[in-house]
Backbone as CSV, one residue per row, in Angstrom:
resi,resn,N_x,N_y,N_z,CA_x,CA_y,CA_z,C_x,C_y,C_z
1,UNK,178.546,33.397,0.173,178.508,34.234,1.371,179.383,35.447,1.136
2,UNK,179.018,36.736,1.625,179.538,38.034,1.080,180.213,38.107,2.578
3,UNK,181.682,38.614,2.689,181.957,39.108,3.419,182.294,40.661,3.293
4,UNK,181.764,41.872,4.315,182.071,42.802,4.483,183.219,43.102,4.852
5,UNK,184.364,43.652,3.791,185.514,44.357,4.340,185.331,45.745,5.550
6,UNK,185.964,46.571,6.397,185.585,47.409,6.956,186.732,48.458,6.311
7,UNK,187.213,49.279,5.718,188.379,50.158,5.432,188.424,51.326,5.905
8,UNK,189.861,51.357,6.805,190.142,52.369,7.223,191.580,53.178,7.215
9,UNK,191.709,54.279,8.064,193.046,54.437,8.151,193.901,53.062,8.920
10,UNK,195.797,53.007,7.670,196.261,52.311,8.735,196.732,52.148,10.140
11,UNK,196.580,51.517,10.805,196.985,51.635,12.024,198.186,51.740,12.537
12,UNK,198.929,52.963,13.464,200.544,53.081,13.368,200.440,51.686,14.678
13,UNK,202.100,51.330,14.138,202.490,50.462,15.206,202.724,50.861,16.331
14,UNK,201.974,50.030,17.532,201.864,50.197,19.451,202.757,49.591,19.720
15,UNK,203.610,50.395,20.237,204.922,50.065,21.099,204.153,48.997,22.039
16,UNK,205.158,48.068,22.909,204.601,46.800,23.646,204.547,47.097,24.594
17,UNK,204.582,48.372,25.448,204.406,49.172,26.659,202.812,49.416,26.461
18,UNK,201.980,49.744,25.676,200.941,50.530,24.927,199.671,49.276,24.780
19,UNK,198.351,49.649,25.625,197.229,48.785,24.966,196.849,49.206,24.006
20,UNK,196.738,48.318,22.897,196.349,48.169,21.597,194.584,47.648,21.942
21,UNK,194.155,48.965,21.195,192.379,48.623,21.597,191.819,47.506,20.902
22,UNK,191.030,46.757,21.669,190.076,45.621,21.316,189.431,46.273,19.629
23,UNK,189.249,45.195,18.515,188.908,45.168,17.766,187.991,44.971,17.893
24,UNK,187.511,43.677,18.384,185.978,42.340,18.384,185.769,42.483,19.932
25,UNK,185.921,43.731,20.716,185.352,43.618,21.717,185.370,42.647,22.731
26,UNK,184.205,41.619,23.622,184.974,40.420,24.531,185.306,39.401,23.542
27,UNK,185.291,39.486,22.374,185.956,37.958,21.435,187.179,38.287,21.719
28,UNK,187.677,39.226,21.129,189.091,39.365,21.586,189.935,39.219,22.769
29,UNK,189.089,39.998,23.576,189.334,39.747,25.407,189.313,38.304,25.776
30,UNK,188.462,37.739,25.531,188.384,36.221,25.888,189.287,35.826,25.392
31,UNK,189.944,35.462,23.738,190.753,34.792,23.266,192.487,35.498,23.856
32,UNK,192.310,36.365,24.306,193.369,36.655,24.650,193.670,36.062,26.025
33,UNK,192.654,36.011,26.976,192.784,35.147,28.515,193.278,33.805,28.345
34,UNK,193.639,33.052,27.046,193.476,32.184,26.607,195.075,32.296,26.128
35,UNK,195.463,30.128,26.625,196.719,30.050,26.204,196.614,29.875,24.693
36,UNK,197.814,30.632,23.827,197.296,29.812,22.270,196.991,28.815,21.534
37,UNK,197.358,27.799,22.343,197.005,26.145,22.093,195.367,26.220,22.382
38,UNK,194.885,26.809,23.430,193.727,26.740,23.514,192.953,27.115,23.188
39,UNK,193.097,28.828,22.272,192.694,29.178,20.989,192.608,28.364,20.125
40,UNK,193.553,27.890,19.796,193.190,26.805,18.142,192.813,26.102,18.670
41,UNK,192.839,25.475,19.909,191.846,24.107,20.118,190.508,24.368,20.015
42,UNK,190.361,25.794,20.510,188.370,25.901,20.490,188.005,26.084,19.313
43,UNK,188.859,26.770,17.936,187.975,26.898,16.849,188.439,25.558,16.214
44,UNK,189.294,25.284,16.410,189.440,23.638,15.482,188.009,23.113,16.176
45,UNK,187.832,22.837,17.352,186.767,21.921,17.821,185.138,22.874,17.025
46,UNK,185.032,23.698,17.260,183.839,24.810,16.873,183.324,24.278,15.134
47,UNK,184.844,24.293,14.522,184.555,24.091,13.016,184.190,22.466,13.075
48,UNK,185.314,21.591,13.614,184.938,19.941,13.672,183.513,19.821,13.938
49,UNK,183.459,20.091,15.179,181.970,19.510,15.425,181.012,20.100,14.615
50,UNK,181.006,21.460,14.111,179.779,21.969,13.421,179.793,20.454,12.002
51,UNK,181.071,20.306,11.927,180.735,19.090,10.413,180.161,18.090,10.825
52,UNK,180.706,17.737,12.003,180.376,16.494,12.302,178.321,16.406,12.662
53,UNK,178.132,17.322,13.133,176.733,17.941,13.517,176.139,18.175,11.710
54,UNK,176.369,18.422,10.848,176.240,18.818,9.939,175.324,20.066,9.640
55,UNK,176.082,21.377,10.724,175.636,22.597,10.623,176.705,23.175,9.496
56,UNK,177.512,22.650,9.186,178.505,23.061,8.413,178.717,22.127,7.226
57,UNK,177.600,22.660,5.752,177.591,21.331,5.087,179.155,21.271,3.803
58,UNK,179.554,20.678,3.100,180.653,20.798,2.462,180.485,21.539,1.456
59,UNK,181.627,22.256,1.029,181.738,23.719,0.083,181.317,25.275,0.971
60,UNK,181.141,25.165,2.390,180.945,25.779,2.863,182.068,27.071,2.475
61,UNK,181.997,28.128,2.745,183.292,29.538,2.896,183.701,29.237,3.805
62,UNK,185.381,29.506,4.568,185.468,29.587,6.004,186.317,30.641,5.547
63,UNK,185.859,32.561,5.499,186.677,33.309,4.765,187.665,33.407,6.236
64,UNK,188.781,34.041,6.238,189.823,34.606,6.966,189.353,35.597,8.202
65,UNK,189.083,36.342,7.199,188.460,37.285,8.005,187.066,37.642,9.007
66,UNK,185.964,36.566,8.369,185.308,36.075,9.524,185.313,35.587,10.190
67,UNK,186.655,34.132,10.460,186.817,33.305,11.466,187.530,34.200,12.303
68,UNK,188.269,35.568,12.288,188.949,36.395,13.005,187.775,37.039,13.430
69,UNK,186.977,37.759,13.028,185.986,38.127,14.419,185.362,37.628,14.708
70,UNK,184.716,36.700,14.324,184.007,35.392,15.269,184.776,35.296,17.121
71,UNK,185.743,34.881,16.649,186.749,34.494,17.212,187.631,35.110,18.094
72,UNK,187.674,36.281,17.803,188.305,37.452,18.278,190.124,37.001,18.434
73,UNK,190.480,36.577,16.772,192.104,35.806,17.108,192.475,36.896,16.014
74,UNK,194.022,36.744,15.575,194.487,37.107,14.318,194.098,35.920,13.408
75,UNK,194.905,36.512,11.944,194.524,35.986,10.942,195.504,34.747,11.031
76,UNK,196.744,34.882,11.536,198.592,33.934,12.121,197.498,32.407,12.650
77,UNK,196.622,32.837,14.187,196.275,31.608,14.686,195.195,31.098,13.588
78,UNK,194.312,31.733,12.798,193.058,31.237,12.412,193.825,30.197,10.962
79,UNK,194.850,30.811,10.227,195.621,30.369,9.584,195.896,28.557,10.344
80,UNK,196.822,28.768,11.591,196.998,27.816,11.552,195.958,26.628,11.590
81,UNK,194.883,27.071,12.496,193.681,26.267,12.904,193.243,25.205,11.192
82,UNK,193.129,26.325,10.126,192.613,25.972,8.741,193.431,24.930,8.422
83,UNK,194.827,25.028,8.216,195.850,23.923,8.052,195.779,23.074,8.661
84,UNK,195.374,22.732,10.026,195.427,21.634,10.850,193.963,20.727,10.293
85,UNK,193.306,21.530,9.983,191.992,20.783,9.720,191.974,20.812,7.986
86,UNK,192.370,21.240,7.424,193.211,20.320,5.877,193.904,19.324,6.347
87,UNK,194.773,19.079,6.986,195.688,17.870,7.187,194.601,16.923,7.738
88,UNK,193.763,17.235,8.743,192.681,16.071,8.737,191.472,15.814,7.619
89,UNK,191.436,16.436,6.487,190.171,16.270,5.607,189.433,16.963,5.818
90,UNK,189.447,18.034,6.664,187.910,18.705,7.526,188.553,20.200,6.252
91,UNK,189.085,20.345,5.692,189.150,21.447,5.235,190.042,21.604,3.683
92,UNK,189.491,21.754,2.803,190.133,22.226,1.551,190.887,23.768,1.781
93,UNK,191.861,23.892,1.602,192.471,24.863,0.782,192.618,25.271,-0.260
94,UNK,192.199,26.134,-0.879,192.710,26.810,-2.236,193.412,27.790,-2.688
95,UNK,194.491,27.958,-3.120,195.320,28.641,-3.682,194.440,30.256,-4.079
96,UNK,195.105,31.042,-3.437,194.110,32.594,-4.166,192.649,32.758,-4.126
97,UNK,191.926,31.203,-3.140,191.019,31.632,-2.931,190.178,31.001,-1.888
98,UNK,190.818,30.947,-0.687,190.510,30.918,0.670,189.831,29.028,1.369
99,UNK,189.554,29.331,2.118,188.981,27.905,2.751,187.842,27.518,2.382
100,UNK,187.416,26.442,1.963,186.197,25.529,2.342,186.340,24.456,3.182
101,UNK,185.095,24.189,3.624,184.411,22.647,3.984,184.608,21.808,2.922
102,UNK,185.897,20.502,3.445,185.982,19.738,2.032,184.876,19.270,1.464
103,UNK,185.058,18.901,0.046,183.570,18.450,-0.884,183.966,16.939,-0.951
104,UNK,184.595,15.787,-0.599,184.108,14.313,-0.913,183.751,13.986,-2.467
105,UNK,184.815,13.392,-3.037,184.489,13.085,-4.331,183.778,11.615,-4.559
106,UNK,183.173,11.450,-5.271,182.668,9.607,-5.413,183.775,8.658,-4.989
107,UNK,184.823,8.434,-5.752,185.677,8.014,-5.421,185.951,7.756,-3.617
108,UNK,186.402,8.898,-3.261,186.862,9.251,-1.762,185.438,8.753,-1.289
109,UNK,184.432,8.593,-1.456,183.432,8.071,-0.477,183.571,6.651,-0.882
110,UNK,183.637,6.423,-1.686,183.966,4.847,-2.031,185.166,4.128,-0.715
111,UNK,186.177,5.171,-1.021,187.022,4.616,0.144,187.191,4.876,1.120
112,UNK,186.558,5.712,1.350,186.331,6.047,2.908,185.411,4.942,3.984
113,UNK,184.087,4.845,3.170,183.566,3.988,3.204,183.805,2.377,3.466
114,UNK,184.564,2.376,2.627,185.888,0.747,2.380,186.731,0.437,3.938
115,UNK,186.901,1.992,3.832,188.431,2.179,5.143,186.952,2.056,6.257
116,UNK,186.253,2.889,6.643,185.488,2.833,7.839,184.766,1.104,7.780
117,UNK,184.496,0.752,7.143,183.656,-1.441,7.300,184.930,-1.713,7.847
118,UNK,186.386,-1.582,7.488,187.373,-2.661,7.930,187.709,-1.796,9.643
119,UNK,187.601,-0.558,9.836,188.391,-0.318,10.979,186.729,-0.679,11.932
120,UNK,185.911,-0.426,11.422,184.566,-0.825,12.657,184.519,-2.278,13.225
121,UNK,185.014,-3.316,11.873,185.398,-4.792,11.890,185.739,-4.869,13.074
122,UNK,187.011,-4.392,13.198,188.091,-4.709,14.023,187.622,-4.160,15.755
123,UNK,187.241,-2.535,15.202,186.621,-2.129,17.145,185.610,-3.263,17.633
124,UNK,184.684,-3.450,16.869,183.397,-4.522,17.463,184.160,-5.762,17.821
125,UNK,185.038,-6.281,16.828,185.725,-7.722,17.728,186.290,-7.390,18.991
126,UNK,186.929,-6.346,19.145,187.908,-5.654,20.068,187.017,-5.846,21.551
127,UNK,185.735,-5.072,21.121,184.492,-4.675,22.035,184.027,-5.978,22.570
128,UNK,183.716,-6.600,21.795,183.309,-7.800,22.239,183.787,-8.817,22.714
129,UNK,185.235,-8.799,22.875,186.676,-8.801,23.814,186.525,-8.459,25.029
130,UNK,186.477,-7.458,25.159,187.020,-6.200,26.151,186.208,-5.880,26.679
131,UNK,184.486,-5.561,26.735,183.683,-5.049,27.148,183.233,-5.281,28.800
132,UNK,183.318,-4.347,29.296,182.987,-4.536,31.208,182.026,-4.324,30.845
133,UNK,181.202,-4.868,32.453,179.876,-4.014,32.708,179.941,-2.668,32.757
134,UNK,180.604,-2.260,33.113,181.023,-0.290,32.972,180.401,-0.177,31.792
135,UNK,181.311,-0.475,31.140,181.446,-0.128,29.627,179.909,-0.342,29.033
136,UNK,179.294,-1.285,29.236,178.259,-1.780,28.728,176.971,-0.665,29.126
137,UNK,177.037,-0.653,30.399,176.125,0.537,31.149,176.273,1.450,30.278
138,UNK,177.221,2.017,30.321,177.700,3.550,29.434,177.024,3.191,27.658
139,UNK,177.329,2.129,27.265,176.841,1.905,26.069,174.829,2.284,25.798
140,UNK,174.417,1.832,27.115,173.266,1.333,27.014,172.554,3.217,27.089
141,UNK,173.515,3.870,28.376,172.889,5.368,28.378,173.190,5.787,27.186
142,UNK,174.169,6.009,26.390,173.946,6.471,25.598,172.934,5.809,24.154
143,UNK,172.076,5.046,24.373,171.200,4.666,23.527,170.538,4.942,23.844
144,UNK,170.016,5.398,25.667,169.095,6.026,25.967,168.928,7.210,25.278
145,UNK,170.330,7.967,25.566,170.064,9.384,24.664,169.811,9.552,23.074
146,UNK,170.075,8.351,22.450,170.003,8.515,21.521,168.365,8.854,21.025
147,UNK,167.890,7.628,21.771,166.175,7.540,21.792,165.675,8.782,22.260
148,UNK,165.952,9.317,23.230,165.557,10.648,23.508,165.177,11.347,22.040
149,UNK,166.492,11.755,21.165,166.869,12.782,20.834,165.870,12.439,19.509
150,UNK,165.941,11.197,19.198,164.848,10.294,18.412,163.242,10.810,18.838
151,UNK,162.878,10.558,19.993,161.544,11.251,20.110,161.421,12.555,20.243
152,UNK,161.976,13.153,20.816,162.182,14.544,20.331,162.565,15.043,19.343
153,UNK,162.877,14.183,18.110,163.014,14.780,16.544,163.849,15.707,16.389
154,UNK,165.286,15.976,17.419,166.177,16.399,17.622,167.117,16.205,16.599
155,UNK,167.250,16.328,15.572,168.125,15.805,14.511,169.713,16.345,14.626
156,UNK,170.181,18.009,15.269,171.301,17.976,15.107,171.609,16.801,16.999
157,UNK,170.967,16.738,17.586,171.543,15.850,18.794,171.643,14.791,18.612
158,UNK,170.669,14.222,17.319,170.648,12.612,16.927,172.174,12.272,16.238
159,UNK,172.104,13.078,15.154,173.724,13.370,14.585,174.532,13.046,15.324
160,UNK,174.839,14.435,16.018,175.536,13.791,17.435,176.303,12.902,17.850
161,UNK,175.058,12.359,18.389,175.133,11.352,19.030,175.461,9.574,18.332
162,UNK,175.184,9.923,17.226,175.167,8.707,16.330,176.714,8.312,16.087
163,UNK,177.092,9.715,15.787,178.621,9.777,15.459,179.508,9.363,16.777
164,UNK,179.403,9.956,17.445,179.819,9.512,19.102,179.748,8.180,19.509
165,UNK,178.702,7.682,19.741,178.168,6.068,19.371,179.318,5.338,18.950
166,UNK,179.636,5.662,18.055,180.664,4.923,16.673,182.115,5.392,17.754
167,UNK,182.198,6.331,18.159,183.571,6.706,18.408,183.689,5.813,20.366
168,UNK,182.497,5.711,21.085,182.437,5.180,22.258,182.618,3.735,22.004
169,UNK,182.309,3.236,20.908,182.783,1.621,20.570,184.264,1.549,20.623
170,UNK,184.904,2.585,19.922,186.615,2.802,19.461,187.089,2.518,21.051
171,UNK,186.648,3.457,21.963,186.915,3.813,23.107,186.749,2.402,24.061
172,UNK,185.722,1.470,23.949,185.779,0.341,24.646,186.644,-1.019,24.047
173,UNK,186.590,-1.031,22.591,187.873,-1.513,22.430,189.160,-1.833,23.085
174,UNK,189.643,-0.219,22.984,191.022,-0.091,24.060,192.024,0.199,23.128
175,UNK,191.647,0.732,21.858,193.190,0.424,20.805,192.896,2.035,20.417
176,UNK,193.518,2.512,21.192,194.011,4.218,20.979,194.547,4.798,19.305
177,UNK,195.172,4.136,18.835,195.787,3.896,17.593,194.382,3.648,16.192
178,UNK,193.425,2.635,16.834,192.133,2.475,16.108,191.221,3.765,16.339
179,UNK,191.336,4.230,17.692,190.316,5.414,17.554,190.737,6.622,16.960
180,UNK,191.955,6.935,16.961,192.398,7.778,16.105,192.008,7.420,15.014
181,UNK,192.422,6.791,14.108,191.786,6.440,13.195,190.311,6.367,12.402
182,UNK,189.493,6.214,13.437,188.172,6.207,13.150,187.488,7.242,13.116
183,UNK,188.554,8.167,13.941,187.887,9.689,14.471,187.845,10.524,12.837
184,UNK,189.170,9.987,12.614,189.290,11.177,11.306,188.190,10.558,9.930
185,UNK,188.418,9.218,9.983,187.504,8.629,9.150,185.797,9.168,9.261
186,UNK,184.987,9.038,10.605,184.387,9.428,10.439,184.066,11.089,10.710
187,UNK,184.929,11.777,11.015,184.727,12.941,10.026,184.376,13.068,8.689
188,UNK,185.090,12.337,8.227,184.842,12.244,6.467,184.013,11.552,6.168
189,UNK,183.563,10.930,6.779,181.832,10.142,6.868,180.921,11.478,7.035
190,UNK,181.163,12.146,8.113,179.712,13.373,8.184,179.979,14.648,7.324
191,UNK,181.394,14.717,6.749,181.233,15.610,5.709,180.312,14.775,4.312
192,UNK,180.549,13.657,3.870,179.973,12.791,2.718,178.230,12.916,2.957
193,UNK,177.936,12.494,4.410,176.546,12.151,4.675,176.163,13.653,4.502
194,UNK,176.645,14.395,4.681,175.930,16.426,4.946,176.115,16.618,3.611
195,UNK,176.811,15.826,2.721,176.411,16.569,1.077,175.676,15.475,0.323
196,UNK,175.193,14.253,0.653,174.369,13.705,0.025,173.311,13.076,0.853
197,UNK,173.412,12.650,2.273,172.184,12.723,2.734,170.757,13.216,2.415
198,UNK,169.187,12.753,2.056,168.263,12.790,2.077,167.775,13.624,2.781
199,UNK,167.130,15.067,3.018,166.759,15.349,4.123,165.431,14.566,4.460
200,UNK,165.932,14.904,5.593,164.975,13.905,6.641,164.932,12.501,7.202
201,UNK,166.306,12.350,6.481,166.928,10.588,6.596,167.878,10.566,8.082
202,UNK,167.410,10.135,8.446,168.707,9.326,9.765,169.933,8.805,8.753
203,UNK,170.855,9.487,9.669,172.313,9.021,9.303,172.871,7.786,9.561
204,UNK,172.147,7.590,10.639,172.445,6.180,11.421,170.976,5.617,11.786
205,UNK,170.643,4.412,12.229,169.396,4.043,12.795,169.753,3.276,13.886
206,UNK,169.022,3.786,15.459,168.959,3.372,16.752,168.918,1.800,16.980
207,UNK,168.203,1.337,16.138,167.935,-0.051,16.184,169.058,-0.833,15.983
208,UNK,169.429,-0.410,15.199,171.160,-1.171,14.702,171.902,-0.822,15.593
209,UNK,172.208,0.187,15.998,172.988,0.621,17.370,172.652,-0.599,18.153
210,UNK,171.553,-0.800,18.821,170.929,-1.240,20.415,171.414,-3.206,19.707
211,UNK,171.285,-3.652,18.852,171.578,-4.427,18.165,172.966,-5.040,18.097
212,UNK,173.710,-4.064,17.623,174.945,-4.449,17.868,175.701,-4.401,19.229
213,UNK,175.224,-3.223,20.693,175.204,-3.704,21.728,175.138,-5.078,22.249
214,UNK,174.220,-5.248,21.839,173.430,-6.585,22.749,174.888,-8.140,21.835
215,UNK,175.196,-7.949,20.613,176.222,-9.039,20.451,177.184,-8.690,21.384
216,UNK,177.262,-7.528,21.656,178.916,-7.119,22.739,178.883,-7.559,24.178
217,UNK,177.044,-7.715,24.165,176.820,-7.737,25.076,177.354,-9.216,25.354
218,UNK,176.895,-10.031,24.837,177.183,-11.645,24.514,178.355,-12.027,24.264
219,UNK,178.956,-11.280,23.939,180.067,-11.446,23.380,180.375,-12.150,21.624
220,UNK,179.205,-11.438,21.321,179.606,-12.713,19.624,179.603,-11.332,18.947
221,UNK,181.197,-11.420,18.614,182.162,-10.587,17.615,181.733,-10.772,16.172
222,UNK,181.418,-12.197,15.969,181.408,-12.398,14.394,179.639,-11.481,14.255
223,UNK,178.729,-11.735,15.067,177.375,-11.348,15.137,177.589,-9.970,14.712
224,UNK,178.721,-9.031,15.859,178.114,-7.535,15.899,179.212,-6.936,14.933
225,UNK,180.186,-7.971,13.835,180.750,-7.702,12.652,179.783,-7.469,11.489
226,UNK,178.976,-8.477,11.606,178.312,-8.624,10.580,176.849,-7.577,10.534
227,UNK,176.487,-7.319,11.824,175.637,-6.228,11.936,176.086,-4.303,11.320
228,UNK,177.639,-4.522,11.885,178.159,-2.972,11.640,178.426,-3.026,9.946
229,UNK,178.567,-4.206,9.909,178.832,-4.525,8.180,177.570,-3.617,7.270
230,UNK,176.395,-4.496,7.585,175.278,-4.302,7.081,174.796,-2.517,7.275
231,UNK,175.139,-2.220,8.645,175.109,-0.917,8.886,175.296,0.091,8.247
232,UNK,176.997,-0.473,8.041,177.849,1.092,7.198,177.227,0.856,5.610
233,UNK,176.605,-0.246,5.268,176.391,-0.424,3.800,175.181,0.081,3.790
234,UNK,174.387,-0.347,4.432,173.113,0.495,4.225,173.309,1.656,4.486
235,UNK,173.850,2.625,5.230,174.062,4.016,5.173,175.050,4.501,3.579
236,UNK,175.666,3.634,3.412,176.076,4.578,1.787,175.148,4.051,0.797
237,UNK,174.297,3.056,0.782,173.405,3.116,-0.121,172.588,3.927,-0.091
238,UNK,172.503,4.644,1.031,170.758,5.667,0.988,171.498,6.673,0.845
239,UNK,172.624,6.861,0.512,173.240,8.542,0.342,172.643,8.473,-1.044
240,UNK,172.394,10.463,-0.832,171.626,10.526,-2.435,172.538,11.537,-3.204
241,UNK,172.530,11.509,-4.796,174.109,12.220,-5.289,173.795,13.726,-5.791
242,UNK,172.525,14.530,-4.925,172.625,15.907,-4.736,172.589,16.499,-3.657
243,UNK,173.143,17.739,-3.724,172.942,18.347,-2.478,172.636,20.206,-2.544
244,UNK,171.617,20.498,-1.705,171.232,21.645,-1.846,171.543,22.451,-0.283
245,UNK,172.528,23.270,-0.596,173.138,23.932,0.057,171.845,25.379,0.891
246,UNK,172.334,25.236,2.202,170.820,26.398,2.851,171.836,27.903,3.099
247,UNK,170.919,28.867,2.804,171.644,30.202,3.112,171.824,31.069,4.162
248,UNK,172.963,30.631,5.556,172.998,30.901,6.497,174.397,31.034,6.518
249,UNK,174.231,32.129,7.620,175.488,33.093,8.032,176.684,31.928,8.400
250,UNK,177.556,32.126,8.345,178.995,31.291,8.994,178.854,31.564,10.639
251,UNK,178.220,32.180,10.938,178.261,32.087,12.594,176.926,31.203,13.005
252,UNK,175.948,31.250,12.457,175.079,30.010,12.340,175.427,28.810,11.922
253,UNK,176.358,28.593,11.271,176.472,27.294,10.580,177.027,26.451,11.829
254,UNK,178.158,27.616,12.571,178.967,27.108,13.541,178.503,27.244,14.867
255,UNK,177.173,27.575,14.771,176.406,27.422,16.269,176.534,28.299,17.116
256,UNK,177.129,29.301,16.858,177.638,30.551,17.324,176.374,32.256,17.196
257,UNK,175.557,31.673,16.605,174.449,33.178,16.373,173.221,32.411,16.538
């Protein structure tokens, strides 16, 4: 991806009495109405979810200077945003030569993989513990949506939603400490699946979802262990070990154009 520098004269320094004119127009205006926590919260979330969606596949660019007009921030907040999402896996750094979308080595999917069977283990016993009728209802709509998004051949909503799925189990559990955990894990699950995924393969399959419900539903832990077991294994067996990268703008990738 080519980014266009713009070069001009430098700009003298604006006394803090003095409006300093909009660069990026309402990006800027907006991000400025905005507390700075809530700046980096929207592009941390913007970049997360595009991975998790897998509009943003790994080795992606995230240059400096486009996440600043996207964004309408400095280079200080976009900086930090990049670091925060290296410290979660969502982002490589390189020395002298800017950000990517981390790449997942064999290895690291090996254990990622390893780490996500033992922490799903544990939510589904948890679930199948813990589970209200609330909870269960809520389980069941969102399989509705899933099916939706399924007949409508909706693939970035199926994504989605698949991933969510996984994280609404964490959530009925009750172990705050496990969903953290799972959250970052499967991040690094939809960066792995977006560089070796099949196109045209489901990441997840509905059936196994509605499946492992119905043990929670019952309550048999060892049942909807052994289902998520089979689950996460059949999803790294169908990962395939190329990936062909598509040629779209960084504001497309991130859902933004």
């Amino acid at each position: 991806m080519t980014v266009t520098r713009l070069k001009g004269p430098r700009a003298r320094p604006t006394p803090a009495t003095e409006k300093r004119p909009s660069r990026t127009g309402t990006g800027r205006r907006a991000a400025a109405a905005e507390a700075p926590q809530d700046v980096e919260t929207r592009i941390y979330r913007a970049v997360f979810d595009s991975v998790m969606c897998q509009r943003l596949p790994p080795g992606t660019k995230l240059p400096e200077a486009a996440l600043c007009t996207l964004f309408g921030v400095s280079r200080s907040v976009v900086r930090k945003v990049l670091q925060r999402l290296a410290h979660d896996h969502i982002v490589q750094l390189r020395p002298n030569r800017g950000a990517i979308v981390a790449v997942p080595t064999p290895q690291e999917t090996r254990q990622v993989f390893e780490a996500r069977r033992a922490l799903e283990a544990a939510v589904v016993t948890l679930a199948a513990e813990r589970a209200t009728a609330d909870d269960l209802a809520a389980l069941r709509a969102q399989l509705a949506q899933e099916q939706a998004a399924v007949d409508d051949t909706d693939q970035p909503a199926w994504v989605r939603l698949a991933s969510s799925f996984h994280l609404r189990l964490a959530e009925v559990a009750g172990n705050p400490i496990l969903l953290r955990y799972l959250t970052e894990t499967i991040s690094r699950c939809s960066l792995i699946v977006a560089l070796h995924e099949p196109p045209g393969n489901a990441a997840c399959e509905h059936d196994e979802h509605a499946r492992i419900v119905e043990c929670i539903a019952r309550g048999d832990a060892a049942g909807a262990v052994t289902l998520m077991d089979a689950h996460l294994r059949d999803l790294e067996r169908h990962l395939a070990l190329e990936h062909a990268p598509r040629e779209r703008s960084l504001a497309q990738l991130l859902g933004m154009a």
